[in-house]
C-alpha positions as a Markdown table, in Angstrom:
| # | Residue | x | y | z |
|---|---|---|---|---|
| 1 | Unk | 13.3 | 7.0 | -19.4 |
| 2 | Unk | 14.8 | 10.2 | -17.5 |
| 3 | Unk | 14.8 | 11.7 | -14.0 |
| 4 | Unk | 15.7 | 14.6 | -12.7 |
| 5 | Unk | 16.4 | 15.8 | -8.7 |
| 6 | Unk | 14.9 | 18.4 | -7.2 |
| 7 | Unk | 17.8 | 19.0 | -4.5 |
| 8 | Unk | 18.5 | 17.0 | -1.8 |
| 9 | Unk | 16.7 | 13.7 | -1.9 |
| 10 | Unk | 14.3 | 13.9 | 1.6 |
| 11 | Unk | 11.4 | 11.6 | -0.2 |
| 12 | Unk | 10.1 | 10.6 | -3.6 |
| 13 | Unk | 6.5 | 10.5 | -5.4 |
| 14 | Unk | 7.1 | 9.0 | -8.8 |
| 15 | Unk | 5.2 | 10.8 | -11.2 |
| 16 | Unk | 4.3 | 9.9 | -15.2 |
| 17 | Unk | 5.1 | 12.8 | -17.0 |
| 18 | Unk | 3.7 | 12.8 | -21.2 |
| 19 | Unk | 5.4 | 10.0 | -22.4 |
| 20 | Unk | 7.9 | 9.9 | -19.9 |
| 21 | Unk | 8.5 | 8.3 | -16.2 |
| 22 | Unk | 10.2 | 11.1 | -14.0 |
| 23 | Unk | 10.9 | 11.2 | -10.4 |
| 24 | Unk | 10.3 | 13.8 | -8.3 |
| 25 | Unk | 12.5 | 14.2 | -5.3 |
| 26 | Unk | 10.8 | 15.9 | -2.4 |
| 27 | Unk | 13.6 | 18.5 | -1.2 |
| 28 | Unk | 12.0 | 19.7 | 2.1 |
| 29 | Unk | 9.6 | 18.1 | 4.8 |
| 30 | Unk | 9.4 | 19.4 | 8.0 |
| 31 | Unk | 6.4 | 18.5 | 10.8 |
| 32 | Unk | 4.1 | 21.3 | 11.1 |
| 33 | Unk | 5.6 | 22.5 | 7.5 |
| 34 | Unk | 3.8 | 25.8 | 6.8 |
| 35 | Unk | 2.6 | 26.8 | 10.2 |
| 36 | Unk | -0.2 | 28.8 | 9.2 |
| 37 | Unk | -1.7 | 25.6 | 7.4 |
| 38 | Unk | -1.5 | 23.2 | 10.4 |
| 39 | Unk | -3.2 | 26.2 | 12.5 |
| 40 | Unk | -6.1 | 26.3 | 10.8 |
| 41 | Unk | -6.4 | 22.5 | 10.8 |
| 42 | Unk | -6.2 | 22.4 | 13.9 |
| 43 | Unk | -8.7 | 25.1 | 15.2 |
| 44 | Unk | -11.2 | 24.9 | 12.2 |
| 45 | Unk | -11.0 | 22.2 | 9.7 |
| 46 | Unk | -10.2 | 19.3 | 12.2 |
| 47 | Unk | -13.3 | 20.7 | 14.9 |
| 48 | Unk | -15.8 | 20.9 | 11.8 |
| 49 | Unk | -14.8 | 17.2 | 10.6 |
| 50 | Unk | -15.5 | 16.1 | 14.1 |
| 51 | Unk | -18.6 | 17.9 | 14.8 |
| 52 | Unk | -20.0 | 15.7 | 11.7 |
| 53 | Unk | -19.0 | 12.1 | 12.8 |
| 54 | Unk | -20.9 | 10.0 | 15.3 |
| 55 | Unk | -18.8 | 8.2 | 18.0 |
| 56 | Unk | -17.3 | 5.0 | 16.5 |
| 57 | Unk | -17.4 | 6.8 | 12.9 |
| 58 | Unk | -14.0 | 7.0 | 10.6 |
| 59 | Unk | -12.0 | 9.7 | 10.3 |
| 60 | Unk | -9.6 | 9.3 | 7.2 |
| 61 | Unk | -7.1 | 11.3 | 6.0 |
| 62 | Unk | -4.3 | 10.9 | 3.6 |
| 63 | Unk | -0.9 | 12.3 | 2.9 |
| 64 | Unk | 0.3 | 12.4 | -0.6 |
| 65 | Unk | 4.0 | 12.4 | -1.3 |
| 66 | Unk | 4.7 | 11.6 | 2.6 |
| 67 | Unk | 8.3 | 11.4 | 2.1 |
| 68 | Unk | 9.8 | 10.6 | 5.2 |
| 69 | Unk | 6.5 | 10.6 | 7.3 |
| 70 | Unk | 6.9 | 14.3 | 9.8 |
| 71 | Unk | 3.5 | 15.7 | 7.9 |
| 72 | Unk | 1.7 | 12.6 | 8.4 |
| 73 | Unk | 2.6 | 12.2 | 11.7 |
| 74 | Unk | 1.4 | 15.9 | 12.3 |
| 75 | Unk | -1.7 | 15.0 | 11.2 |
| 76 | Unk | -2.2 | 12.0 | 13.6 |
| 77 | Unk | -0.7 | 14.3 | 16.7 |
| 78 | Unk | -3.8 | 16.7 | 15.3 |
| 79 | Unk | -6.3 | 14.2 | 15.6 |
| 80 | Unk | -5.0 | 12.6 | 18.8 |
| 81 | Unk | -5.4 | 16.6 | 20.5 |
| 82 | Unk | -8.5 | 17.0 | 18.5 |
| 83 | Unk | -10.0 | 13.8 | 20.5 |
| 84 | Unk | -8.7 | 13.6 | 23.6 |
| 85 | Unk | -10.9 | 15.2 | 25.4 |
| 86 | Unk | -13.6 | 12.8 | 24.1 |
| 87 | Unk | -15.6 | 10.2 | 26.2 |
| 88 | Unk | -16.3 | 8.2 | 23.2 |
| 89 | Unk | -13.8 | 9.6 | 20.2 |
| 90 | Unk | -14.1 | 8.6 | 16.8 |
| 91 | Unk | -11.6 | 5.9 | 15.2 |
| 92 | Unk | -8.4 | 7.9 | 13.7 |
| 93 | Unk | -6.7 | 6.5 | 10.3 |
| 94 | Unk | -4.1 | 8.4 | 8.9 |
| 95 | Unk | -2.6 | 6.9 | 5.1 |
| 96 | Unk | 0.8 | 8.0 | 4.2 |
| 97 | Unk | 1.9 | 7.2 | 1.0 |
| 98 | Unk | 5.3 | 7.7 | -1.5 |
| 99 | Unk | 6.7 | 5.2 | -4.1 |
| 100 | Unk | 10.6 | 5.8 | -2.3 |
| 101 | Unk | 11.1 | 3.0 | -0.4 |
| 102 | Unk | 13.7 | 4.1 | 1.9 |
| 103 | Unk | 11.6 | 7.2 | 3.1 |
| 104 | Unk | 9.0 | 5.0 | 3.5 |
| 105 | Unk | 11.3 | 3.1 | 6.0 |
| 106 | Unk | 12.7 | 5.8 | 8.1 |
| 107 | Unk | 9.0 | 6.9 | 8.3 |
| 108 | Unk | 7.6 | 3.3 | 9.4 |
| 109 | Unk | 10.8 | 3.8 | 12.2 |
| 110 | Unk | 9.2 | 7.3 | 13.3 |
| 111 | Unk | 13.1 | 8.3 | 14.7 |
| 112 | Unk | 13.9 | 12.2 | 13.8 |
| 113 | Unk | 17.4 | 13.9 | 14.5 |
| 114 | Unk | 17.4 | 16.3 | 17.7 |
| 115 | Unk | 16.6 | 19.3 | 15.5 |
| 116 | Unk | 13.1 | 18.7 | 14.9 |
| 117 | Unk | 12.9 | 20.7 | 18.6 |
| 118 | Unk | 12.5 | 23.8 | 16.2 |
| 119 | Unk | 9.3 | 22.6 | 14.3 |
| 120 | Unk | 7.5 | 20.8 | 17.3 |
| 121 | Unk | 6.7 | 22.6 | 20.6 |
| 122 | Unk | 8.1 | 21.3 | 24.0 |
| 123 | Unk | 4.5 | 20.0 | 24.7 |
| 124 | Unk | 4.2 | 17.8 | 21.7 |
| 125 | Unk | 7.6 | 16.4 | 21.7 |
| 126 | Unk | 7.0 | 15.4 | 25.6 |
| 127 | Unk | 3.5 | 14.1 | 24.7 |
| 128 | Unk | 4.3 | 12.5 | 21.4 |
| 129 | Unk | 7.9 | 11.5 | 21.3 |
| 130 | Unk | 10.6 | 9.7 | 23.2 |
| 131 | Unk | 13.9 | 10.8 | 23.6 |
| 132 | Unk | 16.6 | 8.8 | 22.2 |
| 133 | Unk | 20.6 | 8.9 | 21.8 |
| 134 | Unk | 20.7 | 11.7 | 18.6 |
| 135 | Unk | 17.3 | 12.3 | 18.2 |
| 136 | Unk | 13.3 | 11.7 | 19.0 |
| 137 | Unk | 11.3 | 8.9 | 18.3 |
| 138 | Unk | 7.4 | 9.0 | 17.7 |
| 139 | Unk | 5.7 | 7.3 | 20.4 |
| 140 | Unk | 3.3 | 3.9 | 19.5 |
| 141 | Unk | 0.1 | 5.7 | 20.0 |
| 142 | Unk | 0.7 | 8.2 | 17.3 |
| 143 | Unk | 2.6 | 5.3 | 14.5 |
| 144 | Unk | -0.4 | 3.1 | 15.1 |
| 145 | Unk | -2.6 | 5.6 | 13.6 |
| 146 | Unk | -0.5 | 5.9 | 10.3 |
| 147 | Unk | -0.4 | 3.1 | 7.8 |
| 148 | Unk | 2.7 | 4.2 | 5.1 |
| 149 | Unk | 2.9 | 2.6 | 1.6 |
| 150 | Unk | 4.1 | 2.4 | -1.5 |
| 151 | Unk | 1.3 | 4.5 | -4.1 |
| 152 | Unk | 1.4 | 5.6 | -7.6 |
| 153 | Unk | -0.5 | 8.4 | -7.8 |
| 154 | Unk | -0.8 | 8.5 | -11.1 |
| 155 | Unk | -1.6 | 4.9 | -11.7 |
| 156 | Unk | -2.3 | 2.8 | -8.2 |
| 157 | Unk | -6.2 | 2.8 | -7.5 |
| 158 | Unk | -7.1 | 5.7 | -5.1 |
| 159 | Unk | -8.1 | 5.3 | -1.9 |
| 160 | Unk | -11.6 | 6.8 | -0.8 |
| 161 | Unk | -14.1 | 7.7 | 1.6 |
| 162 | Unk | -11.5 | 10.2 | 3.2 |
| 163 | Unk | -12.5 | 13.2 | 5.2 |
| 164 | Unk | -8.8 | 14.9 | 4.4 |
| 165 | Unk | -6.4 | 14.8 | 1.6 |
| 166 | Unk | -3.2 | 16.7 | 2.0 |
| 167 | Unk | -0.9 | 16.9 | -1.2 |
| 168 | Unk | 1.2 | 19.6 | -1.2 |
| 169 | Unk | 4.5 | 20.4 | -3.7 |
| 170 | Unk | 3.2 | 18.1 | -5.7 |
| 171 | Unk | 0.8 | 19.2 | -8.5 |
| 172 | Unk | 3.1 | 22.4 | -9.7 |
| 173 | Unk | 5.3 | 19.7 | -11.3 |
| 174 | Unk | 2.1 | 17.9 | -13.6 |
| 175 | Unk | 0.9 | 19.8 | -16.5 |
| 176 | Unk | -2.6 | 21.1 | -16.5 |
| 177 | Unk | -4.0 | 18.5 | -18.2 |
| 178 | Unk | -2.9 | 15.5 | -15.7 |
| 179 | Unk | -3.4 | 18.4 | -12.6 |
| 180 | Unk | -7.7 | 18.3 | -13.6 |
| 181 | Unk | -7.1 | 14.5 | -13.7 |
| 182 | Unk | -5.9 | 14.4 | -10.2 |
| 183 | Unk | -8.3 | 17.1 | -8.8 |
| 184 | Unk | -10.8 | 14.6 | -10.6 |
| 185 | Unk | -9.2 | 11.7 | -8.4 |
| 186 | Unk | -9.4 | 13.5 | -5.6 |
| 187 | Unk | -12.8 | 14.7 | -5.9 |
| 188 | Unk | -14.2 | 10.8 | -6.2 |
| 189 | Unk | -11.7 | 9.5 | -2.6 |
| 190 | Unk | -13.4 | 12.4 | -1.0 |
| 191 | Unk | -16.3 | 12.3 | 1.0 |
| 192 | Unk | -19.0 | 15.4 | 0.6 |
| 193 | Unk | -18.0 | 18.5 | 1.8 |
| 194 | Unk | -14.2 | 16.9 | 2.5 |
| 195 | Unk | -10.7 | 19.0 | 2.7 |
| 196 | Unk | -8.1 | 18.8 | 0.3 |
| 197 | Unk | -4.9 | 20.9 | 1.1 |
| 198 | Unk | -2.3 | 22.0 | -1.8 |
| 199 | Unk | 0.7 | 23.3 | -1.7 |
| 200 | Unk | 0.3 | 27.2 | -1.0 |
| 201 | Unk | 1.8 | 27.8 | -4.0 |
| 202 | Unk | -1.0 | 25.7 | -5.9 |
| 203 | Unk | -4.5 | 26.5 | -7.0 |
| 204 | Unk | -7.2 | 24.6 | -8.9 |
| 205 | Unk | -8.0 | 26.4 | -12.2 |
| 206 | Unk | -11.5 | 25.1 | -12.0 |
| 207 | Unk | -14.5 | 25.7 | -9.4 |
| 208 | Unk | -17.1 | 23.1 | -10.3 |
| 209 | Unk | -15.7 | 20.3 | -8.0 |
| 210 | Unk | -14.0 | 22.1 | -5.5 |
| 211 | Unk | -14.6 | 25.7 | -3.5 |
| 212 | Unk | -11.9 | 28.0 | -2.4 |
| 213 | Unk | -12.0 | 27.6 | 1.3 |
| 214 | Unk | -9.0 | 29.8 | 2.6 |
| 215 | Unk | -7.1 | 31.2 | -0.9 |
| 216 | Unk | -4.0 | 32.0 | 0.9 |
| 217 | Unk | -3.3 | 29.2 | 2.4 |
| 218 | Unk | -4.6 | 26.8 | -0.8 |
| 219 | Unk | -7.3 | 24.6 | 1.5 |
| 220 | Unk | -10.4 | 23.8 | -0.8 |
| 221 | Unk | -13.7 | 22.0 | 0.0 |
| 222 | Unk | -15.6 | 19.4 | -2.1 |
| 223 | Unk | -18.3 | 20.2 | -4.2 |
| 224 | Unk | -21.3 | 17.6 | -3.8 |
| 225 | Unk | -22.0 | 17.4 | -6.9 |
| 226 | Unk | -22.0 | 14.1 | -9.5 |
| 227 | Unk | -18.7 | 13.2 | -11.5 |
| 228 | Unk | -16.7 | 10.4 | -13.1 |
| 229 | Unk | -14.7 | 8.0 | -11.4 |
| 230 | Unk | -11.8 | 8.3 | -12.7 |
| 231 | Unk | -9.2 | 7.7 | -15.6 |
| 232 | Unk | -6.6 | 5.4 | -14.1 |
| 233 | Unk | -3.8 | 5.0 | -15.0 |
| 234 | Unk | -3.8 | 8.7 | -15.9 |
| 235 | Unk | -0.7 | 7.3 | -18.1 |
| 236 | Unk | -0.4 | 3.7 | -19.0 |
| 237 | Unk | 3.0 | 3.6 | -19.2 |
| 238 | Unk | 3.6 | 4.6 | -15.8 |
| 239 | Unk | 1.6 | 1.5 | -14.9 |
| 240 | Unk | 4.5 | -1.0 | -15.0 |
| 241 | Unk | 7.1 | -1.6 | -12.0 |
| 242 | Unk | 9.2 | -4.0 | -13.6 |
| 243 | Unk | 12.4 | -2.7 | -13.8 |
| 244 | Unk | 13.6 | -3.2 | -17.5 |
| 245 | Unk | 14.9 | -6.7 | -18.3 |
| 246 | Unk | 13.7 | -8.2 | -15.3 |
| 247 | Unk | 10.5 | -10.7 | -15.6 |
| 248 | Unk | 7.9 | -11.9 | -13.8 |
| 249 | Unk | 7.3 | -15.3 | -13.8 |
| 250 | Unk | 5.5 | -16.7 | -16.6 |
| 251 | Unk | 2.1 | -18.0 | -15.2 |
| 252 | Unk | 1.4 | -21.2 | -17.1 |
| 253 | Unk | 4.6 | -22.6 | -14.9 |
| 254 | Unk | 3.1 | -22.6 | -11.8 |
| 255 | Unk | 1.0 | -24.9 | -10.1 |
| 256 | Unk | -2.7 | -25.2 | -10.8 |
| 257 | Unk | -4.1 | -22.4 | -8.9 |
| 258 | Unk | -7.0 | -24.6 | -6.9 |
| 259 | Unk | -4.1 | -27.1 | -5.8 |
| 260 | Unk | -1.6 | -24.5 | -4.7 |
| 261 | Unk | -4.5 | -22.5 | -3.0 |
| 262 | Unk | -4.9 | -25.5 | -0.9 |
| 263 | Unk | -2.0 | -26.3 | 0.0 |
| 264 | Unk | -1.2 | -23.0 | 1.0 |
| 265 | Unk | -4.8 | -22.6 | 3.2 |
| 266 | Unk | -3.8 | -25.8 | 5.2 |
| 267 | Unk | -1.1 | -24.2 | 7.2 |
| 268 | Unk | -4.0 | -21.1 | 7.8 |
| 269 | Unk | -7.5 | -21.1 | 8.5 |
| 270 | Unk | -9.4 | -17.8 | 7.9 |
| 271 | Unk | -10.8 | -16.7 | 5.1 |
| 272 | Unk | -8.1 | -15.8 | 2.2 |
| 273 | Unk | -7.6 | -15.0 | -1.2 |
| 274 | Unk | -4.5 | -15.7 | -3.5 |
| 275 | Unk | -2.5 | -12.8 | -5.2 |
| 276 | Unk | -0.7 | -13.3 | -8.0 |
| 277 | Unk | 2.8 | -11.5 | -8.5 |
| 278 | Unk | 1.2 | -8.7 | -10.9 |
| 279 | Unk | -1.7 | -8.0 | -8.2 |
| 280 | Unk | -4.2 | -9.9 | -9.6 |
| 281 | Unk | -6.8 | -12.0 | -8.0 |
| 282 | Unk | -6.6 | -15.7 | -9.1 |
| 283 | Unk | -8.5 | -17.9 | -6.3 |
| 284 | Unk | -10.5 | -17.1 | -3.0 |
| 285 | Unk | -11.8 | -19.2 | -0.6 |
| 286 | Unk | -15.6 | -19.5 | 0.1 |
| 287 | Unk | -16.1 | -16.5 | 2.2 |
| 288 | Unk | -13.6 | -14.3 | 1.6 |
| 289 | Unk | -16.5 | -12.4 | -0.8 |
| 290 | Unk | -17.3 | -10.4 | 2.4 |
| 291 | Unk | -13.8 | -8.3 | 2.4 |
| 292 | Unk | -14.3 | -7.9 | -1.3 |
| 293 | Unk | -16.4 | -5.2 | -3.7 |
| 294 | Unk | -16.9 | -5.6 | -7.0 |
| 295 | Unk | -16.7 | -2.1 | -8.7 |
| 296 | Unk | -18.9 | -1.0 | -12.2 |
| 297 | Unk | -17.4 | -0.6 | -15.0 |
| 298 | Unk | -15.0 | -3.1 | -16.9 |
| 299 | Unk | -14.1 | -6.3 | -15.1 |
| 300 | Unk | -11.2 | -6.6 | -13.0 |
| 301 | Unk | -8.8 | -8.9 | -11.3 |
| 302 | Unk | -6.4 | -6.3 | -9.5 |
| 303 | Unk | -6.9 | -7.1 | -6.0 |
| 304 | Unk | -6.5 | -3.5 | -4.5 |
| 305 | Unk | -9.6 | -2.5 | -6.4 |
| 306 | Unk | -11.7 | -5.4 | -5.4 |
| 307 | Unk | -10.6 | -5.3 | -1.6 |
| 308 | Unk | -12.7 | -2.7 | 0.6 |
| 309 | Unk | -12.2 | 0.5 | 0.7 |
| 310 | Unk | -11.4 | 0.3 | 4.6 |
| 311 | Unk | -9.0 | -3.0 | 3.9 |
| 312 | Unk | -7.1 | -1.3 | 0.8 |
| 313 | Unk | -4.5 | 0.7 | 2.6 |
| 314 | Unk | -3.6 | -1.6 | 5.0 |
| 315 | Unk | -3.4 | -4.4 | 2.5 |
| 316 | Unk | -1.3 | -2.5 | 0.4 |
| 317 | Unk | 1.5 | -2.1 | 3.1 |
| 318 | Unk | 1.8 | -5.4 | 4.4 |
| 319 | Unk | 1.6 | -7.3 | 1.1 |
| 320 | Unk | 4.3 | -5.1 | 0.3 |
| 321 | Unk | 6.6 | -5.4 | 3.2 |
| 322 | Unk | 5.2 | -9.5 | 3.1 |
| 323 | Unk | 7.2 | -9.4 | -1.2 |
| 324 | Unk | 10.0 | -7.9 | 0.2 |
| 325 | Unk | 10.8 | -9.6 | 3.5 |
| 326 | Unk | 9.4 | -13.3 | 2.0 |
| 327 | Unk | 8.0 | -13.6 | 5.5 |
| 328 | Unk | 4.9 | -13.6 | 6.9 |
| 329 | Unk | 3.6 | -10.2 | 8.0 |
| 330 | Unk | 0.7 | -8.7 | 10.5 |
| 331 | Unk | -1.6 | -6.0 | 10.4 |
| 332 | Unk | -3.6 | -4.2 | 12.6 |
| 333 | Unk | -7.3 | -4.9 | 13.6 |
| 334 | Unk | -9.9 | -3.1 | 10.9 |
| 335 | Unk | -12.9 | -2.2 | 11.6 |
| 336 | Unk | -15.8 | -3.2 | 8.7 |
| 337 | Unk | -18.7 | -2.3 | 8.2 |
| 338 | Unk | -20.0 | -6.1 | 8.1 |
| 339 | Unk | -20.5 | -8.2 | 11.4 |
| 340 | Unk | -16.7 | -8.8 | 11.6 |
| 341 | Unk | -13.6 | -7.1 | 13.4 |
| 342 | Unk | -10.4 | -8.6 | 10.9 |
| 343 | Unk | -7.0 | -9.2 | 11.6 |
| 344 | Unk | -5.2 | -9.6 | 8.3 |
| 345 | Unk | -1.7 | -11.7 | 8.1 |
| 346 | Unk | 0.0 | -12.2 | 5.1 |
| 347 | Unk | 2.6 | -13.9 | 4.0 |
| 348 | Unk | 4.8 | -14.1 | 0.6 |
| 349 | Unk | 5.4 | -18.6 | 0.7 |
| 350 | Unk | 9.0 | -19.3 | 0.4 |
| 351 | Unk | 8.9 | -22.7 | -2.0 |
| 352 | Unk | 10.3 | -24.3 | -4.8 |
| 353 | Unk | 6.9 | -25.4 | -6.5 |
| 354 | Unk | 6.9 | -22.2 | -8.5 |
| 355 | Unk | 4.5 | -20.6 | -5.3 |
| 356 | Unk | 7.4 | -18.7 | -3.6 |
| 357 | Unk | 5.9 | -15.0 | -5.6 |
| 358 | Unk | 2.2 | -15.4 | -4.6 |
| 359 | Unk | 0.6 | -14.1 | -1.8 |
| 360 | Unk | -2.4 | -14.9 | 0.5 |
């Protein structure tokens, strides 16, 4: 196991390197990083997305790598200008993800030191942000459009059906075999004829899935044309998060699942399903099959590729934040594409019947 930093450490993405685990360290993140990049978002590629949608339809984008959260939130101050002007706007969802926890924090927080006023224009830091002692802080409009969390790239199920993915800085460090594996995973989360955004220092070697939209500035557009899903984990061994030595409780210890699903669902009433400690799905109640898709292929029991595609984001932060804080946590409301508007709540139980590391 080795690591290496790449200067200062701004934000993580955990990446599985051969037969190796190695972190990169995210030295730079900016908002509006790369100016010419976020201009053409904004007057072409964000327009064109829009034209396509109906009112009411989803518009998804993801940050890779999000580090401390500035080029997510650029996207979501985008979208917000992009629609304004709207009678009935589209519904905006912004995913953020990194596997460093503490720039996933100060993201989630959304409060930036005073010279961000060099990378954000007086009328976006009087639209978007409030001024605080030292610094800015994004306003709740623009946070509630981002959902950060924790994602392997390299081995966490993608997410999908997204209009934009923007992964910059992040594929010059993968060798070419595992860069075609991600353009491959990128190629299956994208809808047809959706953006994807590299670094301007990256390319993609290959044209059948992807065509050059702007060269310069390293913005490509899906091919719509039939491939694999694809290969996860790109490497198994970058699959585990167990830190070495450390355990997770042995199964057959715990209570019956039925009996501690039950005891559990008495203190809540909605539909639910119980998580084990290693993700997996071991009991659901009797309609909780409605948030749920079973994908082809091998059978699975790792809940964040049996949850929705619309769910799987959300889900992924608050069971997350729900481990770590043993306390019951809210999401948003999610819109579905079944006759149901869903507030999630999850909690991690705090118990001494062996149910204290499961969640529902």
């Amino acid at each position: 196991m080795s690591a290496r930093s790449l200067g200062n450490t701004m934000g993580r993405q955990s990446l599985g390197l051969a037969s190796r685990q190695v972190d990169l360290l995210i030295t730079v993140t900016n908002f509006f990083r790369d100016a010419m990049v976020f201009e053409r978002l904004e007057r072409q590629i964000l327009p064109e997305l829009l034209k396509r949608k109906a009112a009411g339809d989803n518009i998804r984008a993801w940050s890779v790598g999000c580090a401390t959260g500035e080029e997510a939130y650029s996207l979501a101050m985008l979208l917000i200008e992009a629609t304004s002007a709207m009678d009935s706007p589209q519904n905006l969802q912004v995913f953020a993800s990194d596997l460093h926890e503490q720039s996933l924090a100060k993201a989630r927080e959304g409060f930036y030191p005073g010279d961000i006023e060099s990378d954000v224009n007086p009328e976006r830091l009087k639209r978007f942000f409030e001024r605080e002692s030292g610094g800015y802080r994004i306003r709740k409009e623009v946070r509630e459009l981002v959902v950060f969390a924790p994602h392997n790239l390299l081995g966490d199920p993608p997410f999908s059906k997204l209009d934009l993915i923007v992964c910059r800085n992040v594929m010059i460090y993968l060798q070419r075999d595992v860069q075609r594996d991600v353009i491959d995973l990128f190629h299956y989360s994208l809808l047809p004829d959706g953006v994807l955004v590299l670094g301007t220092s990256e390319t993609i070697d290959s044209g059948d899935l992807f065509h050059v939209d702007e060269k310069k500035l390293s913005i490509y557009r899906r091919r719509n044309v039939p491939a694999p899903e694809p290969r996860l984990p790109v490497f198994p061994l970058s699959r585990s998060r167990r830190t070495r030595g450390q355990d997770v409780p042995i199964v057959a210890s715990l209570p019956e699942y039925r009996t501690l699903h039950q005891a559990i669902i008495e203190r809540c009433g909605p539909p639910s399903v119980l998580v084990s400690p290693d993700d997996k799905l071991v009991h659901l109640t009797e309609l909780a099959g409605r948030f749920l898709s079973v994908p082809g292929g091998e059978i699975t029991q790792n809940i964040f590729k049996l949850i929705r595609e619309e769910l799987r984001m959300e889900l992924r932060a608050v069971i997350h934040d729900a481990r770590k804080r043993s306390a019951v946590q809210h999401s948003r409301a999610i819109s579905i594409t079944c006759d149901t508007r869903s507030m999630s709540r999850w909690l991690r139980k705090p118990g001494e019947d062996g149910s204290r590391s499961f969640s529902l």
